[in-house]
N, C-alpha and C positions, 0 to 999 in steps of 0.2 A: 504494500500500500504506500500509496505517496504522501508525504506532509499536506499538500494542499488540497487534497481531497478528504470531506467529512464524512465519518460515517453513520448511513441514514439505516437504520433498521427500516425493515417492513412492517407495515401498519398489519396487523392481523384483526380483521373483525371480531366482536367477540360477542355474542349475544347474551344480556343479562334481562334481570328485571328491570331495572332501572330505565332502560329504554322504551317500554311498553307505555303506550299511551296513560295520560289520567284520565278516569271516569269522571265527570262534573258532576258534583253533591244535586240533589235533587233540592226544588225550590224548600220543601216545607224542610227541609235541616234547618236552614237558616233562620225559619222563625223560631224553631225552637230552640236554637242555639241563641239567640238573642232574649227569649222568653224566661230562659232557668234563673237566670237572675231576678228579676221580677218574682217570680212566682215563688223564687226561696224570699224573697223581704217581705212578700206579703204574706205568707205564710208565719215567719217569723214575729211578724208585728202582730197577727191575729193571736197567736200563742201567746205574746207576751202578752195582751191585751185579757186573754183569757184570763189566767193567773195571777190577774190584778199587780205587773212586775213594775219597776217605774215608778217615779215620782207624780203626787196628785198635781192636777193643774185648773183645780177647781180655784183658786185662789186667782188667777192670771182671767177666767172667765166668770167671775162673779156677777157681770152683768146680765145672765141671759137664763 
């Protein structure tokens, strides 16, 4: 081999998974992935809401 010539390997194909197309999530994932949240703080606030948890705030609404 001569100094001025580089040596280029051969690209070998190499079939993985990685290469395989993505599937696009279907519309209703994403309301539900945006919903879990919501629905654990409302869930959460009715619970605490239950069990009387929390400071009164009959004092801040005395007028009504």
């Amino acid at each position: 081999m001569s100094k001025n010539k580089k040596y280029q390997p051969k690209l070998i194909e190499q079939k993985s998974e990685s290469n395989k197309t993505l599937k696009k999530s279907p519309f209703w994932f994403y309301i539900i992935l945006v919903a879990i949240p919501f629905v654990f703080v409302i869930l959460l606030e009715l619970t605490l809401r239950y069990f009387d948890y929390g400071y009164d705030f009959k004092y801040f609404c005395s007028g009504f």
